[in-house]
N, C-alpha and C positions, 0 to 999 in steps of 0.2 A: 688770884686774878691772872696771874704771867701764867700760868699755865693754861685755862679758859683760850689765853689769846694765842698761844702757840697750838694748841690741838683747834685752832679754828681756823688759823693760818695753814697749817697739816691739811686741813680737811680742805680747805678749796684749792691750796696747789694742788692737793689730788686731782679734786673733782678738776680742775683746770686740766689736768695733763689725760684725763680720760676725756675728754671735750676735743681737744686736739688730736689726738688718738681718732676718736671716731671721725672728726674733719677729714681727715685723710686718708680715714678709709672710706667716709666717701668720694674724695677726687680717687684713690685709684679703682673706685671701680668706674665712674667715670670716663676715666683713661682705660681702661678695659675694656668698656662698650664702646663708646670710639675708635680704639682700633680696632678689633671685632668688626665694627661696620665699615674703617677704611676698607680692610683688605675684603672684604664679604662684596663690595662694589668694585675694587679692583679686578676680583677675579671676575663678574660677569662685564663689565667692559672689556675684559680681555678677549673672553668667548665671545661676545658679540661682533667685537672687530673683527676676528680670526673667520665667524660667519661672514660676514661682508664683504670681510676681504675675498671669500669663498666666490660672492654673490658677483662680486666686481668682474672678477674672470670670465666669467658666462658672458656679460654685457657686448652687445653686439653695433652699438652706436653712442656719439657723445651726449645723449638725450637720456639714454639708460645709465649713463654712466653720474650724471650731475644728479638725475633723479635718486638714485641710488647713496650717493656721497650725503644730497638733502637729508635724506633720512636715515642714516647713520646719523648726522649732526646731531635730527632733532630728539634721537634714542639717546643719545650720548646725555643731551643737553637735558633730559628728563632727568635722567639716572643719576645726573650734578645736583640737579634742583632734588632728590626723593633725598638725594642724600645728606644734602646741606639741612633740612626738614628735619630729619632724622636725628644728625647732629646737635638742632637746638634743642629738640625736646630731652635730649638727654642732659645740656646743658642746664636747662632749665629745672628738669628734676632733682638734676643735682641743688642746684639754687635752693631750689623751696626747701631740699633736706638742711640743708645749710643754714638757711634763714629761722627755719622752726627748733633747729636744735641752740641755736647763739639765744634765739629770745627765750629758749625755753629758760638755759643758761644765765642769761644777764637777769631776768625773772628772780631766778631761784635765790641770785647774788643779793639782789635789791633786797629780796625779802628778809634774807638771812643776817644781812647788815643792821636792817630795821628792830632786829629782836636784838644784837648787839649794844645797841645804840642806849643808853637809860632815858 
């Protein structure tokens, strides 16, 4: 019987430390895709500024010049919002992997306890 209980204690520290294992590998991909799309938005608000800034020179009265700034903002302010969007569905994805692997997990546990149990 001590044996039974130590190759069964064996068997889900395992399976626990491959559970965790895979947890982390999904936060860094995660964090992979996340930064991947920080810097993927960094770099085209850079070029768009760099245009604008381009565009601002040309401007020839303070009319062109506020119109001009306006819409810069409201590019800017898009490119926040695609991104923030962007950010949670990856959040989110992750979640659900998260969530289906613990219950698949905590499932598996229950059930194996059960057949344990006399």
């Amino acid at each position: 019987m001590n044996n039974q209980v130590a190759e069964n204690f064996t068997e889900m520290t395992n399976k626990m430390i491959g559970t965790l294992t895979t947890l982390q590998n999904i936060n860094t991909e995660a964090v992979k895709n996340l930064t991947s799309k920080q810097f993927s938005s960094m770099e085209g608000l850079i070029s768009n500024s760099t245009k604008k800034l381009e565009e601002l020179a040309s401007v020839k009265s303070p009319e062109e010049v506020i119109s001009a700034q306006t819409k810069m903002v409201g590019e800017v302010g898009e490119t926040m919002l695609n991104q923030i969007k962007e950010n949670i569905e990856i959040l989110n994805d992750s979640r659900s992997k998260m969530e289906a692997l613990v219950s698949q997990e905590v499932n598996e546990f229950v059930e194996k306890a059960k057949k344990l149990t006399p």
